[in-house]
Every structure is written in C-alpha cells, then in structure tokens.
MOPAC internal coordinates of N, CA, C and O (Angstrom, degrees):
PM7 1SCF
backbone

  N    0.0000 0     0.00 0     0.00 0    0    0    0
  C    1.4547 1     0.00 0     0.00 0    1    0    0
  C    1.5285 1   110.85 1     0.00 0    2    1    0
  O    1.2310 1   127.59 1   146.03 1    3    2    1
  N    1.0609 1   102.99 1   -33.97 1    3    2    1
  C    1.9414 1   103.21 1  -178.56 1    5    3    2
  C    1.4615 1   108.65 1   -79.39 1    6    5    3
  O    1.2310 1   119.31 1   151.05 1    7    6    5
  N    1.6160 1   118.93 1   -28.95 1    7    6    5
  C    1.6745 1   102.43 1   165.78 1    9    7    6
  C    1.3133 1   140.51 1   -78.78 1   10    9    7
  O    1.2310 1   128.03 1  -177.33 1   11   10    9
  N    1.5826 1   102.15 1     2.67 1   11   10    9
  C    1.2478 1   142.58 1  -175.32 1   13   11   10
  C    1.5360 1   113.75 1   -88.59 1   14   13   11
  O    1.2310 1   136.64 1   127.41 1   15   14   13
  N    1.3459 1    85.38 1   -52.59 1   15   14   13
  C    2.0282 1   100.38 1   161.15 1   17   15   14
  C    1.4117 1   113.23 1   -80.06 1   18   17   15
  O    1.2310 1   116.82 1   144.42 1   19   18   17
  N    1.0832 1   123.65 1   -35.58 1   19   18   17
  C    1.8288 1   104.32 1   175.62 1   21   19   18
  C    1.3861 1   113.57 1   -73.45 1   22   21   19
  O    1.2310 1   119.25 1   147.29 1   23   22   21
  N    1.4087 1   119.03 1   -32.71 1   23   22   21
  C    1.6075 1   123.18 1   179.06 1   25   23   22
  C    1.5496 1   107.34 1   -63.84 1   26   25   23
  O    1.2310 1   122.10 1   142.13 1   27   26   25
  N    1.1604 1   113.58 1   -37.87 1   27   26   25
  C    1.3272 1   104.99 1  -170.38 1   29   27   26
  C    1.8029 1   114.60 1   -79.31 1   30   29   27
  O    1.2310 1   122.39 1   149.92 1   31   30   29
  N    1.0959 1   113.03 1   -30.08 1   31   30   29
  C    1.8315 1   123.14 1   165.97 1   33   31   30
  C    1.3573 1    88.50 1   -71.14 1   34   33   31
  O    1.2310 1   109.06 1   138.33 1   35   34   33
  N    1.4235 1   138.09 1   -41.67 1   35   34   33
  C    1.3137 1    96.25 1  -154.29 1   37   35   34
  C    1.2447 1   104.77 1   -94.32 1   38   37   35
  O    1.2310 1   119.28 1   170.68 1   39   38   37
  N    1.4059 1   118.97 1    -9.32 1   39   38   37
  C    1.5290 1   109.67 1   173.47 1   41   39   38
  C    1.9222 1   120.82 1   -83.73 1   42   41   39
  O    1.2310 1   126.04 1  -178.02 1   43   42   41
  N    1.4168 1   105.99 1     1.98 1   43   42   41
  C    1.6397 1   121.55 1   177.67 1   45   43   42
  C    1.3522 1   113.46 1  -142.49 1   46   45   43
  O    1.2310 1   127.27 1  -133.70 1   47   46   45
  N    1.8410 1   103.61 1    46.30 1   47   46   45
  C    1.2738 1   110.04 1   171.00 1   49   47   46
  C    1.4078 1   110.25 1   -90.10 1   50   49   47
  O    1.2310 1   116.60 1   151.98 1   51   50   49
  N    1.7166 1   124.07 1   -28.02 1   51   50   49
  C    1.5690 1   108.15 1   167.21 1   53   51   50
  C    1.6372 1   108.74 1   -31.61 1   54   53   51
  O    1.2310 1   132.79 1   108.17 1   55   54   53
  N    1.7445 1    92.89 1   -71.83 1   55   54   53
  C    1.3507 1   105.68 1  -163.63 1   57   55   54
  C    1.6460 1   132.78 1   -42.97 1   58   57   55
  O    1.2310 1   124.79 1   143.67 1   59   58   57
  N    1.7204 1   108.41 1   -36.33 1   59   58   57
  C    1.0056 1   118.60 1   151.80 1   61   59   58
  C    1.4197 1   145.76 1   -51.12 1   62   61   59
  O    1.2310 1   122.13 1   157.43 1   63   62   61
  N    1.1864 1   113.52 1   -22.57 1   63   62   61
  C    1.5504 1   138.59 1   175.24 1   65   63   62
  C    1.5096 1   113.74 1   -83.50 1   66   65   63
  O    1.2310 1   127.16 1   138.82 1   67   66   65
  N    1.9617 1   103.84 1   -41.18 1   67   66   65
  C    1.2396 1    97.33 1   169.48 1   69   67   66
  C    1.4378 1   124.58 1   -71.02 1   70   69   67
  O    1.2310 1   122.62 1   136.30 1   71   70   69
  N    1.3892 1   112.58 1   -43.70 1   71   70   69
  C    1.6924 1   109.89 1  -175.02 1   73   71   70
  C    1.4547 1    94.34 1   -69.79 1   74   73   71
  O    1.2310 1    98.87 1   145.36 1   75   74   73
  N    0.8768 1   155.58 1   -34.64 1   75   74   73
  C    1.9340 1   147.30 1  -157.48 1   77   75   74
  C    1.4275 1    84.57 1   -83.00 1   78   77   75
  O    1.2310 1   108.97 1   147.98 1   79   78   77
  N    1.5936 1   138.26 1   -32.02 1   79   78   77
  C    1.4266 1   123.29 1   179.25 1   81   79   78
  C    1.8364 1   111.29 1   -81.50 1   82   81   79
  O    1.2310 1   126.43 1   147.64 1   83   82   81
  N    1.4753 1   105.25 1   -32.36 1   83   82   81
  C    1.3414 1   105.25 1   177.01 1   85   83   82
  C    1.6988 1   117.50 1   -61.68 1   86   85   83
  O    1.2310 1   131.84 1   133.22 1   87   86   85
  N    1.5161 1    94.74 1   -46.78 1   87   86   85
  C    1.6791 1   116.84 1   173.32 1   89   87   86
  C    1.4859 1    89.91 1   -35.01 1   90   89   87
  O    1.2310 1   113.27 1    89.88 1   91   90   89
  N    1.3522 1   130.32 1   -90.12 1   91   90   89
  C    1.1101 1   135.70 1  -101.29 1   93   91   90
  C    1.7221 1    83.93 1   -98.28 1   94   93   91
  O    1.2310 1   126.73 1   155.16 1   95   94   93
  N    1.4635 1   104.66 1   -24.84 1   95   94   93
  C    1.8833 1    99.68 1   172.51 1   97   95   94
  C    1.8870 1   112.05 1   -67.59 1   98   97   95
  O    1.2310 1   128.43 1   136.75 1   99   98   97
  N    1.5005 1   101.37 1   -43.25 1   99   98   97
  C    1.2726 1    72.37 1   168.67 1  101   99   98
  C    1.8531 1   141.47 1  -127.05 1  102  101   99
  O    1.2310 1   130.97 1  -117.29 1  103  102  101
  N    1.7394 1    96.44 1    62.71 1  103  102  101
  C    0.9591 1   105.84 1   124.17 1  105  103  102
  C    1.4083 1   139.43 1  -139.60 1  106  105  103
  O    1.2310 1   127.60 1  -130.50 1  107  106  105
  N    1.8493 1   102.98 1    49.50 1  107  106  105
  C    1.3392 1   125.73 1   162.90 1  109  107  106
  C    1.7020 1    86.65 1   -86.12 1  110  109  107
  O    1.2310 1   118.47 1   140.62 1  111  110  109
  N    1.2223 1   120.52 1   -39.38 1  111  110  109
  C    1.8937 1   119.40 1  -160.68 1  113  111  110
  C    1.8668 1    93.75 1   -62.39 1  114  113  111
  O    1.2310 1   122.24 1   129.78 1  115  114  113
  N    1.2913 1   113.31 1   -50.22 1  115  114  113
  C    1.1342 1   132.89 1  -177.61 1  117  115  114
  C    1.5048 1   112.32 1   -40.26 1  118  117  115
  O    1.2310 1   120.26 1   125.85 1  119  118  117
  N    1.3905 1   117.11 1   -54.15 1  119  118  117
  C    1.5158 1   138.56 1  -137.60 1  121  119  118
  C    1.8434 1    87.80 1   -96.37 1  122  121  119
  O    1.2310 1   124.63 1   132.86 1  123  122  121
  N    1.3926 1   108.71 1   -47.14 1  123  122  121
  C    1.8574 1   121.03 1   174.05 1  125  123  122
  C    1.6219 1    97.83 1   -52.84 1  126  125  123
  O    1.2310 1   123.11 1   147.19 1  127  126  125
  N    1.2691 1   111.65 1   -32.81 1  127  126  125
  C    1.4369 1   102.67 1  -173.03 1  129  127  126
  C    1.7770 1   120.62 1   -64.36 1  130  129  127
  O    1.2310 1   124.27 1   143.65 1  131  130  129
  N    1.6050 1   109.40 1   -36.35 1  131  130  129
  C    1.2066 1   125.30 1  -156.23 1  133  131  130
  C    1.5117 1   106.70 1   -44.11 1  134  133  131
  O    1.2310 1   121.44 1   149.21 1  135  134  133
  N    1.7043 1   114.85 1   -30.79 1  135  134  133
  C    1.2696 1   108.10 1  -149.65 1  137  135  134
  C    1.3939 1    95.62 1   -81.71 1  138  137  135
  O    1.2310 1   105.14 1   150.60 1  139  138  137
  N    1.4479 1   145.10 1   -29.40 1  139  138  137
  C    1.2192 1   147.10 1  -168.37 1  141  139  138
  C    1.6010 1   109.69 1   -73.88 1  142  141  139
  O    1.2310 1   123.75 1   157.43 1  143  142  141
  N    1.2684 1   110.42 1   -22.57 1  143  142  141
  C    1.5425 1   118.23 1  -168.72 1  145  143  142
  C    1.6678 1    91.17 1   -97.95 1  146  145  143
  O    1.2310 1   116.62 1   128.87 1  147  146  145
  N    1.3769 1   124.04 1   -51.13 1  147  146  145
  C    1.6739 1   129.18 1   179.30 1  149  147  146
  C    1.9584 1   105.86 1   -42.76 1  150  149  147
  O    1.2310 1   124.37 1   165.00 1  151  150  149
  N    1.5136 1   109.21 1   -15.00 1  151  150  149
  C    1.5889 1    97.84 1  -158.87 1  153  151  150
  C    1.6529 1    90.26 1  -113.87 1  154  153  151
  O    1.2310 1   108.72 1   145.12 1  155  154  153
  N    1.5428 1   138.70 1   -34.88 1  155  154  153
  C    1.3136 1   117.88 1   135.90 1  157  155  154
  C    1.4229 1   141.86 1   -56.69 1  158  157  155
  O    1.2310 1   116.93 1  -143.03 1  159  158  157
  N    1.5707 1   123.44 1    36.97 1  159  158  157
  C    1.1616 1    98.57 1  -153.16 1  161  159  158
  C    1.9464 1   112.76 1   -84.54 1  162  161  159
  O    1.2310 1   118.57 1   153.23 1  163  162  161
  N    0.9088 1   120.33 1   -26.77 1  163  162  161
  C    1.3240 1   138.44 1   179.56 1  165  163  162
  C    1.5185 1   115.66 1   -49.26 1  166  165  163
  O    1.2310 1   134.52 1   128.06 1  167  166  165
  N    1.2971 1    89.53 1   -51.94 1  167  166  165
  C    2.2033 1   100.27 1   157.60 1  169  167  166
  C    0.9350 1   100.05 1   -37.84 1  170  169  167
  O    1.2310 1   123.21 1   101.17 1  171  170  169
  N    1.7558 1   111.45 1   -78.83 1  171  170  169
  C    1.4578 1   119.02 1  -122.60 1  173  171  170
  C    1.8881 1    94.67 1   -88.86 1  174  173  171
  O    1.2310 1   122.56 1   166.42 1  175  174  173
  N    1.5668 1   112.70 1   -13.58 1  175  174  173
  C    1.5443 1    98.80 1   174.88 1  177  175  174
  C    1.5902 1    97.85 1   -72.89 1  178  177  175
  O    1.2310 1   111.08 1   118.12 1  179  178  177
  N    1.4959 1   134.38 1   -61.88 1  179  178  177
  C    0.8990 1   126.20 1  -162.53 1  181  179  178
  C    1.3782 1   129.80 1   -61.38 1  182  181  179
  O    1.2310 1   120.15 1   160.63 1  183  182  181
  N    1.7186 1   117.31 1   -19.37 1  183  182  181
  C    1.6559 1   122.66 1   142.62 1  185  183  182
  C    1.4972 1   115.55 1   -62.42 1  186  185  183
  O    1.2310 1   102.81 1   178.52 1  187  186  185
  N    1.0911 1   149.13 1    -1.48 1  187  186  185
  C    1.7440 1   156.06 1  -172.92 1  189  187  186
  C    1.3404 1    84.39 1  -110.38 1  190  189  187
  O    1.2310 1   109.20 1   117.29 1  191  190  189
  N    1.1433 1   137.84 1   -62.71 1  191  190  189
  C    1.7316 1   137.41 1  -174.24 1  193  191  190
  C    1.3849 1   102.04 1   -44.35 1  194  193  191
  O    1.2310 1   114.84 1   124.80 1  195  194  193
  N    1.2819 1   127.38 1   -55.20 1  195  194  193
  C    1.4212 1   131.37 1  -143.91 1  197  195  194
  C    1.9278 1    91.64 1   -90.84 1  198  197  195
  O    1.2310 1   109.72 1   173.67 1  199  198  197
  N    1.0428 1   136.89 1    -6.33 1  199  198  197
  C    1.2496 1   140.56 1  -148.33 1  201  199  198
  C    1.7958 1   102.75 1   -88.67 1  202  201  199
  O    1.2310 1   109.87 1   -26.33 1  203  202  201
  N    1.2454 1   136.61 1   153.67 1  203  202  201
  C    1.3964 1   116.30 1  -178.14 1  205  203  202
  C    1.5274 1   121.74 1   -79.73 1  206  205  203
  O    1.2310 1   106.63 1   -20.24 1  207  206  205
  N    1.3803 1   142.47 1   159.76 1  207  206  205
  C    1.0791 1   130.39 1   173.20 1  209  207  206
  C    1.7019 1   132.26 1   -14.35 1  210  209  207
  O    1.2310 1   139.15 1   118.26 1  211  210  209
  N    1.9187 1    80.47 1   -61.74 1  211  210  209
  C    1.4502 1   104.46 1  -153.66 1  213  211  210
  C    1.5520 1    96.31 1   -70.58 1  214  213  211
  O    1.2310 1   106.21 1   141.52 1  215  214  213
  N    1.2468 1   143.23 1   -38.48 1  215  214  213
  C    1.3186 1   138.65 1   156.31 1  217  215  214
  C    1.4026 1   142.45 1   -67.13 1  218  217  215
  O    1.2310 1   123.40 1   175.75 1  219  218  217
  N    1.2354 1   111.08 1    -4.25 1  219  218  217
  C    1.1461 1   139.79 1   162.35 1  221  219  218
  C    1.7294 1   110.47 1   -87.38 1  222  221  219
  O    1.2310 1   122.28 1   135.55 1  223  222  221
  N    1.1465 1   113.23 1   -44.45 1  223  222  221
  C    2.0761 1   103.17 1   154.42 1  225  223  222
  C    1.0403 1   102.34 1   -73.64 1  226  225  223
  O    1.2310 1   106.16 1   178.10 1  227  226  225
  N    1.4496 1   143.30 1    -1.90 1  227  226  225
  C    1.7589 1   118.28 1   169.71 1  229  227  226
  C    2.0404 1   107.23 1   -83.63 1  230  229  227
  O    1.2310 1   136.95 1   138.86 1  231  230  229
  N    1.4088 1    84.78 1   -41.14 1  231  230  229
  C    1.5297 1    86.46 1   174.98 1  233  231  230
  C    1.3585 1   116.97 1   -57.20 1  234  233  231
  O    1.2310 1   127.00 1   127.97 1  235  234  233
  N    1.5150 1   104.14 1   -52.03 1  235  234  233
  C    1.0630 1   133.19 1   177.60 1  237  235  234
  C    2.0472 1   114.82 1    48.50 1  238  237  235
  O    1.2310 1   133.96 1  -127.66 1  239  238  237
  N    1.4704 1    90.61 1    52.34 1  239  238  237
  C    1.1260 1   112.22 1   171.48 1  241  239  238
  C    1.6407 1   120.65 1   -87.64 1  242  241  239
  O    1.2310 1   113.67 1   -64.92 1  243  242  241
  N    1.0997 1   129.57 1   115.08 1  243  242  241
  C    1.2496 1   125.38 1   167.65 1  245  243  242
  C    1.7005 1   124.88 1   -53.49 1  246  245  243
  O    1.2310 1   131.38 1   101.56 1  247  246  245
  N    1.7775 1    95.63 1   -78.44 1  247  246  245
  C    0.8829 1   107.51 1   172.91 1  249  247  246
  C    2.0187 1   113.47 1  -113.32 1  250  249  247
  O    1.2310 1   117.54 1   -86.49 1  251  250  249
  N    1.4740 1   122.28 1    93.51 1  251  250  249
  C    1.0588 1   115.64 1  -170.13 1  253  251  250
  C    1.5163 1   127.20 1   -51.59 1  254  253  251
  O    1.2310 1   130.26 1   123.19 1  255  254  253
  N    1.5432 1    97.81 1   -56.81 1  255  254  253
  C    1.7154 1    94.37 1   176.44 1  257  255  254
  C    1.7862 1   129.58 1   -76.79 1  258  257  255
  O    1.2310 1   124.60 1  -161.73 1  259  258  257
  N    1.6205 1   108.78 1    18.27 1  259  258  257
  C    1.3903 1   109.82 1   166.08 1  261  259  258
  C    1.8265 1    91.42 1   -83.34 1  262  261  259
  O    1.2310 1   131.49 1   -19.40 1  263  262  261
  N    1.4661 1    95.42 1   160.60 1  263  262  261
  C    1.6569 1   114.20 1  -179.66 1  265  263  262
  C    1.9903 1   103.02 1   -73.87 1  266  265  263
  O    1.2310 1   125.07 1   169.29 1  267  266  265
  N    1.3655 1   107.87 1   -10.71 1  267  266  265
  C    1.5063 1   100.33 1   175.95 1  269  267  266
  C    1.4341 1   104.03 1   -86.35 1  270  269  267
  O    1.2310 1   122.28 1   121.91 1  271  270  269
  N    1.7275 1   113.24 1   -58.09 1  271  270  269
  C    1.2229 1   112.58 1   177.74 1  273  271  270
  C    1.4204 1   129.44 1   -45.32 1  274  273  271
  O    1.2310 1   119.50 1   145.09 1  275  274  273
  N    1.4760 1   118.57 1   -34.91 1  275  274  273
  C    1.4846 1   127.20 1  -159.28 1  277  275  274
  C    1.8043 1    85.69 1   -88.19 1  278  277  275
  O    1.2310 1   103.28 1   127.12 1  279  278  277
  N    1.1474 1   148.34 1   -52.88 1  279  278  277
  C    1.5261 1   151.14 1   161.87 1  281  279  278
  C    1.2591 1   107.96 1   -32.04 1  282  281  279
  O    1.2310 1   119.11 1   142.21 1  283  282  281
  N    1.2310 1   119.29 1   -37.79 1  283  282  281
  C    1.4499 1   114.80 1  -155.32 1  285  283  282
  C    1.4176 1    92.22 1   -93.45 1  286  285  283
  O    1.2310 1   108.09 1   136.06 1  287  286  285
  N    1.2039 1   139.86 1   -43.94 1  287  286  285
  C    1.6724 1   157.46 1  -157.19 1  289  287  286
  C    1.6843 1    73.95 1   -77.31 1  290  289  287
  O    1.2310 1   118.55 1    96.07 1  291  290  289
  N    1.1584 1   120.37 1   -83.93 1  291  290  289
  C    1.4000 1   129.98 1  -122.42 1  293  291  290
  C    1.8180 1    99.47 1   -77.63 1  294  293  291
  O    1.2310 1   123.19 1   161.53 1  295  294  293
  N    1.3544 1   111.48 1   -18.47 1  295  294  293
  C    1.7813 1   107.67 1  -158.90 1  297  295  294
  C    1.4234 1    84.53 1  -132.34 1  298  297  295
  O    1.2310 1   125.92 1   100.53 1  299  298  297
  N    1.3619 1   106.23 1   -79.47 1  299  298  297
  C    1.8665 1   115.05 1  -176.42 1  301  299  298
  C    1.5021 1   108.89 1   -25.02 1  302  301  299
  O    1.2310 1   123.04 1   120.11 1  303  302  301
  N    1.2700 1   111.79 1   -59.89 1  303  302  301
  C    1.8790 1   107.39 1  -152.48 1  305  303  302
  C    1.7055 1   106.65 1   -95.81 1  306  305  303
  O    1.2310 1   121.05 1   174.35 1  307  306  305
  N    1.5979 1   115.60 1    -5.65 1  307  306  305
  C    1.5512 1   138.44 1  -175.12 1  309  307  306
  C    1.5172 1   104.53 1  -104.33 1  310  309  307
  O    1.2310 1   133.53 1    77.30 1  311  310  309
  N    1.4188 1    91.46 1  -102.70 1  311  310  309
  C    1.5981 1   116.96 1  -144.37 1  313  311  310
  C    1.6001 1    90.82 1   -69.60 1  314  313  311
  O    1.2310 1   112.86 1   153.68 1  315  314  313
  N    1.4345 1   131.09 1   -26.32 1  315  314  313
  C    1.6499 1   121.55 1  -137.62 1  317  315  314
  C    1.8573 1    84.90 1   -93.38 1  318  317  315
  O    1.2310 1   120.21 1   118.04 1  319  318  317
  N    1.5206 1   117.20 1   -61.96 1  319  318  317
  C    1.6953 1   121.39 1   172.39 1  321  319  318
  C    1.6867 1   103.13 1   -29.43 1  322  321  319
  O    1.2310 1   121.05 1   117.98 1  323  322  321
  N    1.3460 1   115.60 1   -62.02 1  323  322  321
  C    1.1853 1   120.07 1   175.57 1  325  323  322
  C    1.5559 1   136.38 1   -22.12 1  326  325  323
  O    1.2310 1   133.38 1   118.05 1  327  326  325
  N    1.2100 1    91.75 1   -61.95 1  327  326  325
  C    1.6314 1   124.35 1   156.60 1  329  327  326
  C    1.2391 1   139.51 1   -22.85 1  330  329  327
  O    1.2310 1   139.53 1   103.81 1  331  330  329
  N    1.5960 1    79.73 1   -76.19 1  331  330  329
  C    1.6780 1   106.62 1   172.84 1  333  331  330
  C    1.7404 1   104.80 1   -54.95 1  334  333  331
  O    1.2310 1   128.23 1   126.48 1  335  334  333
  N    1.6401 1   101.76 1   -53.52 1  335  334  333
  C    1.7405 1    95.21 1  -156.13 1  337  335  334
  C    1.7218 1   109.22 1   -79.04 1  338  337  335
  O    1.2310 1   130.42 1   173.75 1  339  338  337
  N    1.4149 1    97.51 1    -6.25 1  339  338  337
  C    1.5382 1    93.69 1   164.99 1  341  339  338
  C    1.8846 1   136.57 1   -84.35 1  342  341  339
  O    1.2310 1   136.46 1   163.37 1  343  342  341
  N    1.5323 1    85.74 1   -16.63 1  343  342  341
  C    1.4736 1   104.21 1   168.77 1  345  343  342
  C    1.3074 1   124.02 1   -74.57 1  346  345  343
  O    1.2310 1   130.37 1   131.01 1  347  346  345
  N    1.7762 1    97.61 1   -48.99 1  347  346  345
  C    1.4564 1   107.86 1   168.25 1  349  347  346
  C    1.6449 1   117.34 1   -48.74 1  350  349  347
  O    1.2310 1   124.53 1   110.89 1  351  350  349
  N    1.4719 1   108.92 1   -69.11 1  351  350  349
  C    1.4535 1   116.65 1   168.95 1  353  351  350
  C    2.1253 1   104.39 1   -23.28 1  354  353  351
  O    1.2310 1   116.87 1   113.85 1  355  354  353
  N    0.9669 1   123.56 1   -66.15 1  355  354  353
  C    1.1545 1   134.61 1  -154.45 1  357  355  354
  C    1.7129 1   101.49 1   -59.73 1  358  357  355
  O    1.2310 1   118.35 1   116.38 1  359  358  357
  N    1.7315 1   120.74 1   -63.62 1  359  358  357
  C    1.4135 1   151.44 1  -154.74 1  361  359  358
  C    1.4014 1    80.93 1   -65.62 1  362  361  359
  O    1.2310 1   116.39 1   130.55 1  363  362  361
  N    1.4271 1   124.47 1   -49.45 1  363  362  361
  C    1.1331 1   121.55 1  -175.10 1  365  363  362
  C    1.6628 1   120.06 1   -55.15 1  366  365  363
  O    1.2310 1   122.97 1   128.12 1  367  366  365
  N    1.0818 1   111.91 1   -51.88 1  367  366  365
  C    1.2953 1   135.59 1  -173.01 1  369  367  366
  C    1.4981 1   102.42 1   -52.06 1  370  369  367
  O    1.2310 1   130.19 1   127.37 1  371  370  369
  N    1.8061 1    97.96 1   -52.63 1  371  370  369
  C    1.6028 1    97.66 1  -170.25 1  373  371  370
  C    1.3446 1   111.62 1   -64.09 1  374  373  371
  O    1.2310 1   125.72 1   158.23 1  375  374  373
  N    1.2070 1   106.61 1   -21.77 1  375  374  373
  C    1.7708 1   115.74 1  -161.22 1  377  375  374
  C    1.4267 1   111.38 1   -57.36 1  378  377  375
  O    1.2310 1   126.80 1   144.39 1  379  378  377
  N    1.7475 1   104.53 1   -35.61 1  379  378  377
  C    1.5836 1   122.47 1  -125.81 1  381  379  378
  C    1.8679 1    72.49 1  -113.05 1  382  381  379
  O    1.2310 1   119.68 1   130.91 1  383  382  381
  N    1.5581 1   118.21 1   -49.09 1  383  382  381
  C    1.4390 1   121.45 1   177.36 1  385  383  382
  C    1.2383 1   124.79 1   -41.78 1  386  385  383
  O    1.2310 1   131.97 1   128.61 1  387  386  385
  N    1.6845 1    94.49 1   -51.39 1  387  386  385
  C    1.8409 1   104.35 1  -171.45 1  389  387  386
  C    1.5759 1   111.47 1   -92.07 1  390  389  387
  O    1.2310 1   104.16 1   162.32 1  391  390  389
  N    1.1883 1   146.81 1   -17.68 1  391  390  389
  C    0.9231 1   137.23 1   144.65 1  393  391  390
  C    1.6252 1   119.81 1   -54.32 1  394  393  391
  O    1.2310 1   120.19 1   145.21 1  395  394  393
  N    1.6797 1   117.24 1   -34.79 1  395  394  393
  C    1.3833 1    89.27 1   166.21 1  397  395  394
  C    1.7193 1   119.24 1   -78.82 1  398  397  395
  O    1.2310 1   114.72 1   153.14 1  399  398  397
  N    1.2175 1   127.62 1   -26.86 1  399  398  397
  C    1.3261 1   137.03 1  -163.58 1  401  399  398
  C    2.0600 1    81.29 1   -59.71 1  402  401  399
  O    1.2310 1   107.47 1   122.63 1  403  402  401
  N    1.2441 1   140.98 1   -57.37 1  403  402  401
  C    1.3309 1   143.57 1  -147.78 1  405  403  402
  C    1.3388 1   107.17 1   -88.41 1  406  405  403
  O    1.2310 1   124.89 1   170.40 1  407  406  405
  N    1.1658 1   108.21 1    -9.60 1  407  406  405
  C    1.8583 1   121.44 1   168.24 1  409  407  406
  C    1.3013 1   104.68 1    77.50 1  410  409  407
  O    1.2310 1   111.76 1  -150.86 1  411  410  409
  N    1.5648 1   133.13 1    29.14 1  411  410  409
  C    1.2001 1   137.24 1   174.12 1  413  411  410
  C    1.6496 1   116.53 1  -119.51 1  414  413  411
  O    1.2310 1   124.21 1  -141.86 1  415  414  413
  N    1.6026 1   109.52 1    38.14 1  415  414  413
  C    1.2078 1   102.89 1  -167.57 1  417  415  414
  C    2.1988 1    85.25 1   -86.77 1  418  417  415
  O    1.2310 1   129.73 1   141.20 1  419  418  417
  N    0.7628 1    98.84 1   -38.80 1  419  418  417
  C    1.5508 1   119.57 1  -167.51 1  421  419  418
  C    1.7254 1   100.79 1   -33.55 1  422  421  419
  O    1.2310 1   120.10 1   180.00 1  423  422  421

C-alpha cells in the first residue's frame, strides 16, 4: 500500500503543487478580505444573530467577525470541502486515465 501511495504523488506531484498553490492563494484572496468585513462588524454580527438555527450550523460560525471565525465560515465550512472533492474527483480520473493511456492499467 505505501508503494502504491508514493507512485501515485509522485506521478501527480505537478498537479499537487499546483492546487496547494491555488489553495493557499485563495485563502490569501480570502484573508485580504478580512479588513472590509472587520470595519462592519457590528452589522454583520447582529444580521448572523438574527439568522435561523438551521443555517447558522451551515455557516456554522461562532464568532463571524473574528479573522478565525470569518475563515472558517467563509473557506473552511464552503469553498475549502469543495476543493478538496473536486481535486480528488479529478487525481482520480488522471490516475485511472494515465495508467490506461501507458497500457499498465492491467
């Protein structure tokens, strides 16, 4: 199982390097944001207060306008799951593609 796991990073290590660089841009895009949301914050807690339970565990923000909470709402509990299962979906694909294209799926 572990030569199975190193072959497979090492044959989708471009790819890996790129999304962990895309990842990490956007939530640098994310993180540039904080300061615009940090200067409403009093609004935007007291619209998050008023919000119903059941969407409020999707956000599942505690505290929104701290820089953990607003990351965690905005990338963590959204965009970041997202991410992952679209890469996976993909790595997979290539895995399953390029081994047949090399005639070693067999």
């Amino acid at each position: 199982m572990n030569g199975l796991m190193s072959k497979a990073v090492r044959d989708q290590r471009r790819s890996l390097i790129a999304w962990s660089i895309g990842v990490g841009a956007v939530v640098a895009m994310y993180a540039a944001f904080y300061p615009s949301i940090k200067s409403s914050a009093a609004d935007l807690q007291a619209y998050m207060d008023k919000l119903p339970d059941a969407i409020r565990n999707i956000v599942a923000a505690e505290d929104y306008t701290s820089p953990v909470g607003y990351l965690e709402s905005e990338f963590f509990n959204t965009m970041g799951p997202l991410i992952v299962v679209i890469f996976t979906i993909g790595a997979g694909a290539r895995a399953i593609a390029g081994e047949e294209e090399s005639g070693t799926l067999d």
